[in-house]
C-alpha positions in Angstrom: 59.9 -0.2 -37.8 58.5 0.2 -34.4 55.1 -1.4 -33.8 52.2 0.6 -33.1 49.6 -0.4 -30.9 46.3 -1.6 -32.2 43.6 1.4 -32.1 41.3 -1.3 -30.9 42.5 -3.0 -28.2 41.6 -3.3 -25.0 44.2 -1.4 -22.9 44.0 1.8 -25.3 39.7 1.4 -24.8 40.3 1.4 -21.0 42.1 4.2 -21.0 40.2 6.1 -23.0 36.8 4.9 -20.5 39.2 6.6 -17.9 40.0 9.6 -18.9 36.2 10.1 -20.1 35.2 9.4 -16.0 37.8 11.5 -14.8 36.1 14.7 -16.9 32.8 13.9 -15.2 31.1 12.0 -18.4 28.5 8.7 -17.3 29.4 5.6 -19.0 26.2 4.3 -20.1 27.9 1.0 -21.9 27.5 -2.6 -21.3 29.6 -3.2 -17.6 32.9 -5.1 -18.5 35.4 -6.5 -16.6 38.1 -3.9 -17.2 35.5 -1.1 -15.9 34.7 -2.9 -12.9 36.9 -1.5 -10.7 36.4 2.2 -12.0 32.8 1.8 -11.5 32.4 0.9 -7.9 33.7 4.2 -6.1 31.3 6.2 -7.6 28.2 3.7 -7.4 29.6 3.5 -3.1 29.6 7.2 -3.4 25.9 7.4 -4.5 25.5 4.7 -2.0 26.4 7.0 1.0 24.6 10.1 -0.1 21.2 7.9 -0.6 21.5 6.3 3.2 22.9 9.9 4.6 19.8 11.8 3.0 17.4 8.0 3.9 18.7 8.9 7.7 18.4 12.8 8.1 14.8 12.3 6.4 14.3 8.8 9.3 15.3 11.4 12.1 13.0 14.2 10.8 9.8 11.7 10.5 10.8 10.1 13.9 11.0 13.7 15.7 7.2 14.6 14.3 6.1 11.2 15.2 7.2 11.3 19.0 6.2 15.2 19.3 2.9 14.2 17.8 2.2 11.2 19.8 3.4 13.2 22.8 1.1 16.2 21.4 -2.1 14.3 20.7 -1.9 11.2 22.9 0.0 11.1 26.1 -0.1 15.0 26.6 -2.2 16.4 29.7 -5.7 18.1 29.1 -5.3 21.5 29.8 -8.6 23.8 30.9 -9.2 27.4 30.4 -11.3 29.9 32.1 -11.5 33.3 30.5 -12.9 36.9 32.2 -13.3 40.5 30.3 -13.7 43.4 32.4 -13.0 47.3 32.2 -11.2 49.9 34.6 -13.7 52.7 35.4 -14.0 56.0 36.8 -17.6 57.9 37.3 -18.1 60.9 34.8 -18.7 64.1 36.2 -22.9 64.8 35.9 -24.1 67.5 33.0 -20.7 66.7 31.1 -21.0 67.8 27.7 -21.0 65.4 24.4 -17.8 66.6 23.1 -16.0 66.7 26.9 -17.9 63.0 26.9 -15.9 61.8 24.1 -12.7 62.8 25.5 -12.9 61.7 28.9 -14.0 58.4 27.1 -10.8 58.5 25.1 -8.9 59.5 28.5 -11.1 56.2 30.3 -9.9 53.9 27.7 -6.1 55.0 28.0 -6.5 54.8 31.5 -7.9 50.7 31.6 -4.9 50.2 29.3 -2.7 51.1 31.4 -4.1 50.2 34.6 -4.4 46.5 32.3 -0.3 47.3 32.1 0.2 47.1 35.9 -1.8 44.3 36.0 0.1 42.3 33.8 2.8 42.8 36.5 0.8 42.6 39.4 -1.3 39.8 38.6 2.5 37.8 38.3 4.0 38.6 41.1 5.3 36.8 43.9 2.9 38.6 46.4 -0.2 37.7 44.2 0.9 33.7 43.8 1.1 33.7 47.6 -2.4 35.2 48.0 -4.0 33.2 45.7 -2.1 29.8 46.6 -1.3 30.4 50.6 -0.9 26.6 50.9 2.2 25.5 48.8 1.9 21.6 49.2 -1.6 21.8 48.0 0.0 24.4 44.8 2.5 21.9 44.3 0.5 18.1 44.4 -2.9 19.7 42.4 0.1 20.4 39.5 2.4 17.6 39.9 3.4 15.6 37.0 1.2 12.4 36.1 2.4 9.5 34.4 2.9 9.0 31.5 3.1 13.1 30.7 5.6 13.3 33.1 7.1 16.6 31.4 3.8 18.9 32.3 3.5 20.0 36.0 6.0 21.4 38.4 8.1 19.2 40.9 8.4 19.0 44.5 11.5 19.6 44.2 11.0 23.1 42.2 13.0 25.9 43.6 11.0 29.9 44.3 11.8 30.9 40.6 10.6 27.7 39.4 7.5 28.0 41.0 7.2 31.5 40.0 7.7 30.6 36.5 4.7 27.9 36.3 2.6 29.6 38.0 2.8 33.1 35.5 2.6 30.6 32.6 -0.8 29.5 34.4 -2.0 33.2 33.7 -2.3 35.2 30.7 -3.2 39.2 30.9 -3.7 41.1 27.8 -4.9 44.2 27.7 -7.5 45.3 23.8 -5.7 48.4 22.5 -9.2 49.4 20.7 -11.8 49.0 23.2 -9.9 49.3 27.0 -11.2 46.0 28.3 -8.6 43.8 29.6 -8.8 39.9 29.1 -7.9 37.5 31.9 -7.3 33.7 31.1 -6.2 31.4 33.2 -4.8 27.6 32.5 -4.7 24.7 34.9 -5.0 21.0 34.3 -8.6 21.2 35.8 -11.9 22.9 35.2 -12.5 23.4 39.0 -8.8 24.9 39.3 -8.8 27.2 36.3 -12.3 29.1 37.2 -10.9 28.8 40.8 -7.7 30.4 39.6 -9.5 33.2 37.4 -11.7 34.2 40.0 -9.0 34.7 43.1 -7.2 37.0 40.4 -10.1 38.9 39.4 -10.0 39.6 43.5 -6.9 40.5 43.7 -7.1 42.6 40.7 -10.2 44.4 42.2 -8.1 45.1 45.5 -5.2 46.3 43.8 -7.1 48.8 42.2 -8.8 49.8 45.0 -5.5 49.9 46.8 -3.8 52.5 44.3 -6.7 54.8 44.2 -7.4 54.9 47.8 -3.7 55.3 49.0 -3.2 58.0 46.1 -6.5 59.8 47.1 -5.1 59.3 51.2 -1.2 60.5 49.8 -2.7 63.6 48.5 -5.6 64.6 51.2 -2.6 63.7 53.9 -0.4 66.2 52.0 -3.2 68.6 51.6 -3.9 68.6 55.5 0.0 68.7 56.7 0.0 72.0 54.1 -3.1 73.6 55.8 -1.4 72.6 59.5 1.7 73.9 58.5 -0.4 77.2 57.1 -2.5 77.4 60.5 0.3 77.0 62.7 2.6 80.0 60.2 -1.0 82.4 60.8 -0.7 82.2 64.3 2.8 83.0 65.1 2.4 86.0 62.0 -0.6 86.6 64.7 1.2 85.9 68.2 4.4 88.5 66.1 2.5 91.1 66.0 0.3 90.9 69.2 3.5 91.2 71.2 4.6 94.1 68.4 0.9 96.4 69.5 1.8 95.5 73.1 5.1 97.0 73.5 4.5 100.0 71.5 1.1 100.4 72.6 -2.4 100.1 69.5 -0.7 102.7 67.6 -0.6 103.0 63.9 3.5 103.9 63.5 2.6 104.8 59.7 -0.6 107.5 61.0 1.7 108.8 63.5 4.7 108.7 61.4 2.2 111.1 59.0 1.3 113.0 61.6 4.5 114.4 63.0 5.8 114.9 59.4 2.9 116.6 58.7 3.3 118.9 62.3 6.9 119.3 61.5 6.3 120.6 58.0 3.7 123.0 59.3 6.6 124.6 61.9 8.9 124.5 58.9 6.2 126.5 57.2 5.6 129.0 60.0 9.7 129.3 60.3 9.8 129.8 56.9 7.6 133.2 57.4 9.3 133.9 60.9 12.2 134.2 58.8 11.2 136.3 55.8 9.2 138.6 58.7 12.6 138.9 60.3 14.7 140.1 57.2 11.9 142.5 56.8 11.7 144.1 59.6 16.2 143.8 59.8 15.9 146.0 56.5 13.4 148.3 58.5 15.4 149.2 61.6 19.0 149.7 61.1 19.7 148.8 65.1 19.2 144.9 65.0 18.6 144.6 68.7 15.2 146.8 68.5 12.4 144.9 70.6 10.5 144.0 67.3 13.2 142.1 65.5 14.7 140.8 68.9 11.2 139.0 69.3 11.1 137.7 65.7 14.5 136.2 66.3 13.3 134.7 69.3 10.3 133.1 67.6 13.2 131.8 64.5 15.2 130.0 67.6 12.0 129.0 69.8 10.5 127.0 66.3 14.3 125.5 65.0 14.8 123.9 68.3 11.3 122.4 68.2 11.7 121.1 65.0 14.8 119.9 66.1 13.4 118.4 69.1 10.8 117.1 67.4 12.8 115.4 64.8 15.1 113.7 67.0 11.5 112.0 68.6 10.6 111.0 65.5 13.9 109.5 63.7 16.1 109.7 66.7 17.8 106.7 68.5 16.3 107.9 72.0 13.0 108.6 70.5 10.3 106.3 69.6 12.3 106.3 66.0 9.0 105.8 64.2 10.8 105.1 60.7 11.7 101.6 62.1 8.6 100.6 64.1 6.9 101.3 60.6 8.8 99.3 58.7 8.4 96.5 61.3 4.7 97.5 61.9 4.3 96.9 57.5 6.7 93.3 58.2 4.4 91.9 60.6 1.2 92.8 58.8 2.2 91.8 55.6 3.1 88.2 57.1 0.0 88.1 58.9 -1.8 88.8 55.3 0.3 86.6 53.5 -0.2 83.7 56.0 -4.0 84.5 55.9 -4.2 84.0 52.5 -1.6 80.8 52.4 -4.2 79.4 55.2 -7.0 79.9 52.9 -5.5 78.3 49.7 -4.2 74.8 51.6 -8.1 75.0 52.8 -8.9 75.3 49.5 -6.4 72.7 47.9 -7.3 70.0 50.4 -11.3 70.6 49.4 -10.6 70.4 45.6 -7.8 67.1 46.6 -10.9 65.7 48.4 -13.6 66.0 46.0 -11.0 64.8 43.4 -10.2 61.8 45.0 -13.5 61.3 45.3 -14.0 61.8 41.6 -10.7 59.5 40.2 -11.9 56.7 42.2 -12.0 53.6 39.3 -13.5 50.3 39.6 -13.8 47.6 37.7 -17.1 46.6 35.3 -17.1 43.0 34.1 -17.8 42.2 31.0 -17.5 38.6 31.1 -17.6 36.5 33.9 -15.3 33.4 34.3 -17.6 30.1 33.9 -16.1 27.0 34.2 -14.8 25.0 31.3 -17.0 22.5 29.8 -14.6 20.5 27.7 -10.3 20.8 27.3 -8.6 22.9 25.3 -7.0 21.2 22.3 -5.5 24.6 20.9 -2.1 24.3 23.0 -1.6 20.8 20.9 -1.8 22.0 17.6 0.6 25.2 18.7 3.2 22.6 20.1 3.2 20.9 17.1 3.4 23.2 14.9 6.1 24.5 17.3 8.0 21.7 16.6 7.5 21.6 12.9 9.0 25.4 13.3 11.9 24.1 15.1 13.0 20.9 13.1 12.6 22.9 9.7 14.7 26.3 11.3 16.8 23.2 12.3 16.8 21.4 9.0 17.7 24.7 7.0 20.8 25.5 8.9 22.3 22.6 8.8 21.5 22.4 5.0 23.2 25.2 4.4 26.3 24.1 6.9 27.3 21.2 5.3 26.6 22.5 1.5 29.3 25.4 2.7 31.9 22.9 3.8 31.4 20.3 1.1 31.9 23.8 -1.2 34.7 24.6 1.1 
């Protein structure tokens, strides 16, 4: 008989320990010798993870210690100077309550959107060079001091660089509810910010001064070219028709023109008789030469070839063809009229473009003067640390989710 192995013994037990660690199951036992070596790889594998998670956890607490130190130790002071004001226009006297209300409603859409091109304005290149004309003096009153070496703006900054600082020195922001806009500006001095807010509350009072005037001088300028160009379209209309009553004489063509069709239809008229006395007095004497229907006949010839004659004066291309110096007599006075009546509505246009010029002229009313900081702003360290909080935990999170996708993978 073959021998079987002992149930008991140490190689089956080992095995056994084995294949109970290969199906994921602890082994809480006493630590043997024969276990030893099936022990250590998954003690080193706990090993790793602990030190992996020790240093991502080292590298987060480092990164909030530097950006806190930086933030609330070694950081520039940074001053603010802040200015509310309103864009304006005066209300027309004796305006009702209800038109009040909406040409308040109107004046607060208006400041927002006047607070809209500022927001450009105020940050463009024109305004940086107005307000800083000097660029070394821009350039060494924000250089970087030691040990903040990050904050400031190099020497060695190119145009958009400069740009770039110097809108993030200035912050515009128009209130949706009331129409005031607010104007802060930043600089790492007291003296500089309220120096800062004030040349921009300048330039902002110029630039709305500017747009009014040259949209009021735009519109009178087109207003006066339309009453030149009327005047000068009156007098040739004018000058036409002068030359017109001199070449034909101060005649009326459309009275004479009624007159001889009035004279020719009366010799119609009279023909018309002539003609029915004629047949009459053919019916009464059979000879048709007789003296009395001889000079009836005469009378029918004598009145055709007047009308005739008189026709061919009136309408006829050797005549003063009266039909045609009508109609141009009518042309010339209607474009006199018309231009007339043109001249007087440019007049009028460029009376009403004056007066509301006049009447859309805004300004600006300050609600809060700039004053000059008193004490630093702490608020930008908090938002950069909290900033970087943002950033390491966005950070953190995706690369969480990274490597527990390829350890799943």
């Amino acid at each position: 008989m073959t021998e079987q192995p002992n149930q008991g013994s140490p190689a089956i037990r080992l095995k056994a320990t084995r294949q109970k660690i290969k199906s994921g199951a602890r082994w809480l036992g006493s630590m043997g010798e024969e276990l030893s070596t099936i022990a250590i790889p998954r003690i080193s594998d706990n090993q790793q993870s602990r030190s992996q998670l020790l240093s991502g956890r080292v590298l987060v607490a480092l990164l909030l210690a530097v950006s806190g130190f930086y933030c609330f130790a070694i950081g520039r002071d940074r001053y603010k100077a802040t200015s509310e004001f309103v864009i304006k226009q005066p209300l027309p006297p004796g305006t009702s309550p209800t038109i009040l209300g909406n040409l308040q409603s109107s004046s607060v859409l208006s400041s927002l959107e006047d607070g809209r091109y500022l927001q450009v304005y105020l940050g463009s290149n024109d305004v940086k060079k107005a307000v800083f004309p000097d660029e070394a003096a821009f350039l060494s009153s924000n250089a970087p001091i030691s040990p903040d070496i990050w904050s400031g703006i190099s020497d060695k900054a190119d145009d958009h660089q400069r740009l770039a600082f110097f809108r993030n020195q200035l912050d515009v922001i128009p209130q949706e509810l009331s129409g005031s806009i607010v104007l802060t500006t930043t600089s790492f001095n007291a003296e500089a910010a309220y120096s800062l807010n004030t040349k921009l509350l300048e330039q902002a009072q110029r630039f709305v001064n500017e747009v009014n005037q040259s949209i009021g001088a735009d519109q009178q300028a087109f207003a006066e070219k339309q009453v030149t160009y009327a005047q000068k379209r009156l007098t040739e209309a004018s000058n036409a028709l002068e030359d017109f009553q001199d070449r034909y004489g101060q005649l009326n063509p459309l009275a004479e023109q009624s007159a001889a069709t009035s004279f020719i239809a009366g010799l119609e008229s009279r023909l018309v008789d002539l003609k029915v006395e004629e047949a009459s007095l053919r019916r009464q004497y059979r000879d048709p030469d007789a003296p009395e229907v001889a000079y009836v006949a005469d009378q029918v010839a004598e009145l055709e070839r007047q009308i005739l004659e008189e026709r061919q004066k009136a309408v006829g291309a050797g005549g003063r063809d009266l039909n045609k110096l009508a109609s141009q007599s009518v042309r010339l006075e209607g474009d006199v009229s018309f231009a007339r009546e043109s001249l007087a509505s440019a007049m009028r246009a460029a009376d009403n473009s004056r007066m509301e010029s006049q009447r859309q002229l805004k300004f600006i009313v300050m609600l809060s003067k700039p004053q000059i900081p008193q004490a630093p702003d702490h608020s930008w360290r908090w938002k950069a640390f909290l900033s970087c909080i943002g950033v390491l935990i966005v950070v953190w999170g995706v690369f969480g989710f990274m490597l527990t996708a390829l350890r799943r993978d």
